[in-house]
C-alpha positions as CSV (number, residue, x, y, z in Angstrom):
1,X,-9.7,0.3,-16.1
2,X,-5.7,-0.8,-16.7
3,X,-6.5,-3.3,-18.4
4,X,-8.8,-5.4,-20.9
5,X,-8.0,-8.6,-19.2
6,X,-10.6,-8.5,-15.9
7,X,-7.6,-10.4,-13.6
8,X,-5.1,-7.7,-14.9
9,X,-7.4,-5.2,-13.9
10,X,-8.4,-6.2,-10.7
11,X,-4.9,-7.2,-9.9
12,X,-3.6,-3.3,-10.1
13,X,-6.4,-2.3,-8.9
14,X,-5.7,-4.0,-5.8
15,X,-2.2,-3.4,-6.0
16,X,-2.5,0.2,-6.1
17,X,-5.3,0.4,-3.3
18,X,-2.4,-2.1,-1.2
19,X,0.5,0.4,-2.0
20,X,-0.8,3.3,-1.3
21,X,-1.9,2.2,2.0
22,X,0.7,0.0,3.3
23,X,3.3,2.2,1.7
24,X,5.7,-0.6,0.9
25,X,9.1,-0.2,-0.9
26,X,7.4,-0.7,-4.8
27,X,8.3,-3.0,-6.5
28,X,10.9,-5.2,-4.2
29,X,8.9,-5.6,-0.6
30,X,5.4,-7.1,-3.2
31,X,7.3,-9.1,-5.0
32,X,8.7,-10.7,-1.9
33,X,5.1,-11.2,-0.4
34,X,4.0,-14.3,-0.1
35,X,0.7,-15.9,1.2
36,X,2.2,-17.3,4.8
37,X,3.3,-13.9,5.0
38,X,-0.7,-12.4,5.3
39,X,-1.7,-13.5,8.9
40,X,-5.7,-13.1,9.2
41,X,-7.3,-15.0,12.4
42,X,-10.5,-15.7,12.8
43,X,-11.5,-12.5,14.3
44,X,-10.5,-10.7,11.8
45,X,-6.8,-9.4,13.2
46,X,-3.9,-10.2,12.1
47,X,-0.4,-8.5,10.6
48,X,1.4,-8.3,7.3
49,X,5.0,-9.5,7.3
50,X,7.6,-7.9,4.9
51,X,10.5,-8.7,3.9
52,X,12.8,-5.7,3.5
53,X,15.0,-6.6,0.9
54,X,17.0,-3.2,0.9
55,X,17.8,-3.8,4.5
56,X,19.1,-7.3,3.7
57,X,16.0,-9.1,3.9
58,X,15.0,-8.0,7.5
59,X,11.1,-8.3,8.1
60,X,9.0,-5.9,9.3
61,X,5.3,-6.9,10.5
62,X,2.5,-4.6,10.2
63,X,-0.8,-4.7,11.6
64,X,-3.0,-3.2,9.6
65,X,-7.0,-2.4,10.5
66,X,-9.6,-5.3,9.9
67,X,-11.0,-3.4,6.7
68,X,-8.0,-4.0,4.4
69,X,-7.1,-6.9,6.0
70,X,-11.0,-8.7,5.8
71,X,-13.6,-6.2,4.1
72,X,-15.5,-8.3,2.4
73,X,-16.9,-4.7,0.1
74,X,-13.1,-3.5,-0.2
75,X,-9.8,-4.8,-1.8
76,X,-9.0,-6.4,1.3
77,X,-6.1,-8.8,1.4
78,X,-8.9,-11.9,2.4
79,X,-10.7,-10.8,-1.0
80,X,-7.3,-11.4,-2.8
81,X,-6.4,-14.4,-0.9
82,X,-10.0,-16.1,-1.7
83,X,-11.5,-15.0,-4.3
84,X,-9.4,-13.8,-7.3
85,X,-5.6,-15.3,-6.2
86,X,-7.0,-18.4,-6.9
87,X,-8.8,-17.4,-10.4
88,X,-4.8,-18.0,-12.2
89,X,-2.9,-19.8,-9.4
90,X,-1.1,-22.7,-10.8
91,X,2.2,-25.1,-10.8
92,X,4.3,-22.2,-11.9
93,X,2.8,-20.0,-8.9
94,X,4.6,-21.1,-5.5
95,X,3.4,-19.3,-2.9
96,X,4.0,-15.2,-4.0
97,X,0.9,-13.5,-3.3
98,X,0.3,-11.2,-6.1
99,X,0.5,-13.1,-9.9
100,X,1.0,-12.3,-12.9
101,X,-2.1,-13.2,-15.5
102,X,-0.5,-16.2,-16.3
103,X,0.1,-17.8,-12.8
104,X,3.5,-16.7,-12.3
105,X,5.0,-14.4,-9.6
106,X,5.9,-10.7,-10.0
107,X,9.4,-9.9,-10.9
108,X,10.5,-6.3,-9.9
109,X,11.1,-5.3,-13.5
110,X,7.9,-6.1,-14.8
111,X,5.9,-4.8,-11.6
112,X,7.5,-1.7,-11.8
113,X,7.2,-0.9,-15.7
114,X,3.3,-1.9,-15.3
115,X,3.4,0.7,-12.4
116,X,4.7,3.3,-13.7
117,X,2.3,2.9,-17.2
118,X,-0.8,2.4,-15.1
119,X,-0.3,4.9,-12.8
120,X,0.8,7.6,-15.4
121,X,-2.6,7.1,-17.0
122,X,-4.3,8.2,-14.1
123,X,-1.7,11.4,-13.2
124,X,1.7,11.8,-15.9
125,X,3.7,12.7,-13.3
126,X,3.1,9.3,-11.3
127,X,6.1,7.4,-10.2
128,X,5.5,4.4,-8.2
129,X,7.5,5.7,-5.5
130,X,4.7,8.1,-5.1
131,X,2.3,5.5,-3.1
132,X,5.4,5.2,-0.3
133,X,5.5,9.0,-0.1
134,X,1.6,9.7,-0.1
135,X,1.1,7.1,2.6
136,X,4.0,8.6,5.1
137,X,2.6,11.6,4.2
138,X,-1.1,10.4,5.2
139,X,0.2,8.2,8.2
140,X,1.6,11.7,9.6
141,X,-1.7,13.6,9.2
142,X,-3.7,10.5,10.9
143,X,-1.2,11.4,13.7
144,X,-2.2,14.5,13.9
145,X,-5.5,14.0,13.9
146,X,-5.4,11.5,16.6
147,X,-2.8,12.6,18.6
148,X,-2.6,16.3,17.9
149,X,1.1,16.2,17.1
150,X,2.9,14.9,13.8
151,X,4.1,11.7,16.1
152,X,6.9,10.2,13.8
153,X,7.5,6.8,15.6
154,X,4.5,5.3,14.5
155,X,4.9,6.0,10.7
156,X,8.9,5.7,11.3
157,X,8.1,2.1,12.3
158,X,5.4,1.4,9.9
159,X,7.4,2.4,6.5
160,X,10.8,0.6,8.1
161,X,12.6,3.8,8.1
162,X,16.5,2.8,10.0
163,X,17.0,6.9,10.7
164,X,14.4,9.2,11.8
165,X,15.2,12.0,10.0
166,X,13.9,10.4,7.0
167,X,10.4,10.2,8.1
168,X,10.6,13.9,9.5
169,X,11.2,14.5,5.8
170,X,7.7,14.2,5.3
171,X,7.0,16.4,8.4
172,X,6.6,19.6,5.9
173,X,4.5,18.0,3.3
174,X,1.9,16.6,6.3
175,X,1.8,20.2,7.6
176,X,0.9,22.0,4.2
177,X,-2.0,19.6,3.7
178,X,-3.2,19.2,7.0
179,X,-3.1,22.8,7.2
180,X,-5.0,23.2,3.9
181,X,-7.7,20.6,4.9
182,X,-8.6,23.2,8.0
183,X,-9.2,25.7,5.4
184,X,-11.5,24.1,3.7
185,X,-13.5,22.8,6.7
186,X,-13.4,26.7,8.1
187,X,-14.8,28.4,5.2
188,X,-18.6,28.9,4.9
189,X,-20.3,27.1,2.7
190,X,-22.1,29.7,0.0
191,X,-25.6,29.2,-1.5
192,X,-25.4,29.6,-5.1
């Protein structure tokens, strides 16, 4: 738990489990969410648009896989929207998707302190920056898997990277655990 308050709770909970797998800029690109920015259709599709405000506020749509974006057993975007969003929406709230427990939007400055306290609780190290390198670093493995190369486009395009040598940053990091992971599945398991 982050908190004693049950919304506050939930709330970086959710944020957390979002970060870390849409890999946003933290805190500008969720403060700028807003709910007409999560797209869900009927059948369960649908994208994320985000607003890029270090690259003067160009959007970038995502389309991420029908369990974060509907899951009704995850903390899937739908669960947000439905069930606890509306739990402290009110006149002060406008249409920013993630609140504060009072009703009111995120601001950068206090989405980033609560961050950065949360998420030291769990690992001292823990800057929020972390969730954007963590998911480039998982998007790359994912590529590997599937693909059998370290495909940079894909992630490239999902984080909003202009230059491509940026994502190939992470090219090392996705190697080391990759590599480690075979490891693991390639040693015998021992009776004790």
């Amino acid at each position: 738990p982050y908190s004693e308050d049950d919304y506050e709770n939930t709330l970086y909970q959710y944020l957390f489990c979002h970060s870390f797998l849409i890999g946003w800029r933290v805190p500008s690109e969720i403060c700028e969410l807003t709910t007409n920015d999560v797209v869900i259709n009927d059948n369960g599709t649908g994208c994320i648009v985000i607003t890029e405000v270090k690259k003067h506020r160009s959007q970038r749509t995502l389309f991420p896989g029908k369990q974060l974006l509907i899951s009704k057993t995850h903390k899937s975007f739908k669960n947000w929207i439905d069930y606890w969003r509306p739990k402290v929406a009110n006149q002060h709230s406008g249409d920013a998707f993630y609140l504060q427990s009072n009703g009111r939007p995120l601001t950068t400055r206090h989405l980033g302190h609560k961050l950065s306290n949360y998420g030291k609780q769990i690992w001292k190290e823990f800057q929020p920056y972390d969730m954007r390198h963590w998911c480039a670093v998982s998007r790359l493995i994912e590529q590997k898997v599937s693909t059998d190369t370290f495909d940079v486009i894909p992630v490239k395009n999902w984080l909003g990277h202009e230059k491509i040598q940026t994502t190939m940053n992470y090219i090392h990091y996705a190697e080391q655990y990759y590599n480690l992971s075979l490891i693991h599945i390639s040693e015998p398991t021992r009776p004790y």
